[in-house]
N, C-alpha and C positions, 0 to 999 in steps of 0.2 A: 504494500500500500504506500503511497505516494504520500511522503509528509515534507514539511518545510521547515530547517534545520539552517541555525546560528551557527556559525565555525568563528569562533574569535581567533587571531593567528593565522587562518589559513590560507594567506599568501606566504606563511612559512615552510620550513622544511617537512616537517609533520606532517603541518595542516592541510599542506596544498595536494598529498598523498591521499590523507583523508577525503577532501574535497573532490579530489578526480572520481574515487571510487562511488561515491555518495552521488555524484551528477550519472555514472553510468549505473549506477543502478536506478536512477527513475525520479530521484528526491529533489527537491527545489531548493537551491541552497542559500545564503546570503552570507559572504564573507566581511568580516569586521576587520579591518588590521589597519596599523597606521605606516606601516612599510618602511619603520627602523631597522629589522633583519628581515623581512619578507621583500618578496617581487610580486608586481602584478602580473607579470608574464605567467605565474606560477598559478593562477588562479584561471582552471579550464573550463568551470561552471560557474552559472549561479551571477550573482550581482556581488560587486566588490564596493565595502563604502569603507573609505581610505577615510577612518579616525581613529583617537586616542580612548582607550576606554575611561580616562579620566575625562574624556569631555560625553559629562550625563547628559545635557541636550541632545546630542550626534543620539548616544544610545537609547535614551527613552523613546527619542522619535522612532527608530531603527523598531525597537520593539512596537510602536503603539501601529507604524505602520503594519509590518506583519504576527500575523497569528501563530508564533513558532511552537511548534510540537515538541522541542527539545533543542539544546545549545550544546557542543561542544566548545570547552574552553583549553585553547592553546596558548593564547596571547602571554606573554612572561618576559622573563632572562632567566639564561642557562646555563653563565661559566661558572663552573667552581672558583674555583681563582678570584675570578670577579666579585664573585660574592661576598669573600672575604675581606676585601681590600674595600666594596662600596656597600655594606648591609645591608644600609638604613634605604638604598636603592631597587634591592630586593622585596625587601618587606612594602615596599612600596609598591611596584610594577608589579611583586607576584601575589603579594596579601589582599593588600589594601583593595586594588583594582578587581582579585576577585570577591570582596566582599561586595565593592558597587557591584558586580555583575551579578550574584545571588539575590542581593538585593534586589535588583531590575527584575529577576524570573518572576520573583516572590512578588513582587507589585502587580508586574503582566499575566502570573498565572501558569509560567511555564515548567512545568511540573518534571520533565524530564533532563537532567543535566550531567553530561562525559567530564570527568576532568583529567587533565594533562597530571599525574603526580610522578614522582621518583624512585627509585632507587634508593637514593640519599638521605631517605627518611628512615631508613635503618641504622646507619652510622656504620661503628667496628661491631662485625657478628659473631659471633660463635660459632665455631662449625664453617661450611663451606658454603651452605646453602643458606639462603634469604627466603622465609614462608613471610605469609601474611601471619600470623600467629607469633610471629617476634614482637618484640619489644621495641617500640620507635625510641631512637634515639640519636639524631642526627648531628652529625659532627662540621656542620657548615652550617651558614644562614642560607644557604640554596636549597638546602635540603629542610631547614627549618621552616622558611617561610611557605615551601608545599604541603608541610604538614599541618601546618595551621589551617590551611585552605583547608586541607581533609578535614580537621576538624569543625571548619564553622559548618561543611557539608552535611557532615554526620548529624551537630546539634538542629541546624534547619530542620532536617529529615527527621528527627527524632518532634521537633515541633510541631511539625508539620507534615500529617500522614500522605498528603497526596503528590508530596515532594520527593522525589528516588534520584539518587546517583549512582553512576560508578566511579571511580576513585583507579586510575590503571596509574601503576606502580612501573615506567618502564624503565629495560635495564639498557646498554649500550647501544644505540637504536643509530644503523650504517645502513648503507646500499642506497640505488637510487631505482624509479622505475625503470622497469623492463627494457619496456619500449622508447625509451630516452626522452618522453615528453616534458619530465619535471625531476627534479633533483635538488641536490643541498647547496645552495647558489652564496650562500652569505658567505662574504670575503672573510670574515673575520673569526672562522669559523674554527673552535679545536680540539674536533674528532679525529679521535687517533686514526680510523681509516681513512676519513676523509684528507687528512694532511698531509700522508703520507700519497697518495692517490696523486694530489697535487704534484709533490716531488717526484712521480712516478711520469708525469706528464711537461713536465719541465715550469713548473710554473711557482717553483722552491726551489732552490739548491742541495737544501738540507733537513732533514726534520730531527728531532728530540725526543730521548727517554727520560721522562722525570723520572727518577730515582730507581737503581738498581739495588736495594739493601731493603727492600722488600719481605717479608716473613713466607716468602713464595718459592716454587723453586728454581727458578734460574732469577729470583731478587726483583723481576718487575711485578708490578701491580697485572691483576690476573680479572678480566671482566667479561660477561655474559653479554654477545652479541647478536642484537635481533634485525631481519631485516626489514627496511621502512616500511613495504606492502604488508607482508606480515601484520606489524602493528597497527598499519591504518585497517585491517580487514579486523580486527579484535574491536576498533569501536565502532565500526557498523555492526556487529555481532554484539556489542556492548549495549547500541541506543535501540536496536532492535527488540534485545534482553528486554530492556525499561518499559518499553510501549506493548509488552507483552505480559510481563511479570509485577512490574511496580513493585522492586523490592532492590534496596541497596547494596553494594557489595563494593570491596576490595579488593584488586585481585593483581597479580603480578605479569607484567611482558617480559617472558624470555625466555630461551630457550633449555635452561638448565644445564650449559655447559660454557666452562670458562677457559678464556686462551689469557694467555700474557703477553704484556705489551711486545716484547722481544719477538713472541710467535708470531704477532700480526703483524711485525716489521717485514719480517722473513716472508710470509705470505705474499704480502702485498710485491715485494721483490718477485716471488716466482711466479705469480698470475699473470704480472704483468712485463715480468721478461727486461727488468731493468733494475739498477743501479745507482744509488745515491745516498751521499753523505747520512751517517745519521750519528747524531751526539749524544752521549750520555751524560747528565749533569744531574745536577740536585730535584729533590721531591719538589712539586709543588703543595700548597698549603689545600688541607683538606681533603685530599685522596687516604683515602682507605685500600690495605693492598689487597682486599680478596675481595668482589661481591660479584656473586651468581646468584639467579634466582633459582627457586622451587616454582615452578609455574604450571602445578598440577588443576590448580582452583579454576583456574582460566579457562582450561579446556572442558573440564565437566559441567561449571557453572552455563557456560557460554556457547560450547561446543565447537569453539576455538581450535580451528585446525591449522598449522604454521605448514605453509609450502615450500618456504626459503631458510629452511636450518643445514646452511651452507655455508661456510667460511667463506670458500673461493667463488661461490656464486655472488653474494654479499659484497667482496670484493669488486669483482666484474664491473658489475653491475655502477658501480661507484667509481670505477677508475671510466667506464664507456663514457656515463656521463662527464666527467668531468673533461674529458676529450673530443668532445661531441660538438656537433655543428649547434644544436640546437642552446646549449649551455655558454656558445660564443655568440650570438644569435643575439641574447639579454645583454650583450655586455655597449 
């Protein structure tokens, strides 16, 4: 059934993944973003209204004009690093703005809402694996301020019975589409495949291991990676859940197995049949050296089936784009 669905962000990397898939399957979309890290190029459906979700005018209108069945919310900041170094920036762009934007559903009545959450809201775990069943405890304000969000979600929904989210926890989230329509475009971007991709392409000289002294066993930090289709088809499976079920949930993206930074350096070297600098220096602030997910909940709850649990596809996939006519096209 044909519903009409809010994508905040979704001229981003994510979003605009989400977005492609959500236009071919039938849904009427309306993108929200103010395209500090998004492109409009990147937006294949739907109506794009370039604003800030600080400016509540832009969004009440946005709402009062259409009748939205349900909101996914992208819209944020992402670096760890970043975070650390601007907090009060975080809790700003990732807290605050989704409080206006709950707020807004709760005004307009929109009952159904996806949220973008972390990884990071676990911190240092025990063990190898990350369930939903852990203990939050996040060791950055990036991972902090997502978790707030989950929880004013959770309290709403607890207020408010006709209120349901999901809450997707994702883990290292790589690759580009398939078919080279859309991909990770922001220049400032620092995903370990994606960077390396770059310097695979000649568009780096060099890339960087934060810290080899790691508690891992070849000393890098060791992370659970999922590909972007993958995750964008978990929240059509996620908002479809909602409009079926009306019942909230938690639940983790990722594939349940972890490579180390080292591994994916290597990787990326032999997929794509090239060579280049790469440096080893000190940790960055706020990595944690193991997290994998357990992402069994995903799949029972949701029926969540991953097609791309592939390193070197994953890769591929990400190195095509980033060489690709269409990815120079936007520039």
């Amino acid at each position: 059934m044909k519903k009409k669905i809010l994508v905040t962000g979704g001229a981003g990397y994510i979003g605009s993944h989400v977005v492609k898939l959500l236009g071919e399957a039938g849904h009427d979309v309306v993108v929200y973003d103010n395209l500090s890290t998004g492109n409009k190029n990147a937006v294949l459906y739907g109506e794009l209204v370039h604003a800030d979700l600080e400016d509540l005018k832009t969004l009440d209108e946005t709402f009062k004009k259409h009748q939205f069945d349900g909101v996914m919310h992208f819209a944020g900041s992402i670096v760890v690093p970043e975070s650390v170094e601007k907090p009060l920036m975080y809790y700003k762009n990732n807290t605050h703005n989704s409080l206006e934007l709950i707020s807004m559903c709760e005004k307009h009545k929109v009952k159904n809402f996806i949220f973008s959450s972390t990884a990071a809201v676990y911190g240092i775990i025990e063990g190898d694996e990350a369930h939903e069943k852990l203990p939050t405890n996040p060791i950055n304000p990036y991972g902090q301020s997502k978790l707030m969000t989950e929880h004013m979600l959770r309290d709403t929904s607890f207020a408010n019975d006709d209120f349901n989210y999901i809450a997707l926890r994702y883990f290292n989230v790589s690759g580009a589409d398939p078919e080279g329509k859309i991909g990770q475009a922001f220049p400032g971007a620092t995903h370990l495949i994606k960077v390396n991709c770059e310097a695979a392409v000649g568009k780096r000289d060099k890339t960087y291991i934060f810290g080899t002294d790691f508690d891992t066993e070849d000393g890098t930090g060791v992370r659970d990676y999922i590909h972007v289709l993958d995750l964008a088809q978990a929240h059509l499976d996620g908002i479809n859940y909602l409009f079926n079920n009306k019942k909230s949930e938690i639940l983790n993206c990722g594939y349940g197995r972890g490579f180390s930074v080292k591994e994916v350096v290597s990787a990326v070297k032999r997929v794509t049949n090239t060579n280049y600098t790469v440096v080893e220096t000190d940790r960055r602030a706020g990595d944690p050296a193991k997290l994998i997910s357990k992402a069994d909940k995903i799949q029972s709850v949701l029926g969540w089936k991953p097609k791309h649990n592939d390193l070197d596809f994953i890769i591929k996939t990400a190195f095509d784009w980033e060489g690709g006519d269409t990815f120079k096209s936007w520039k």
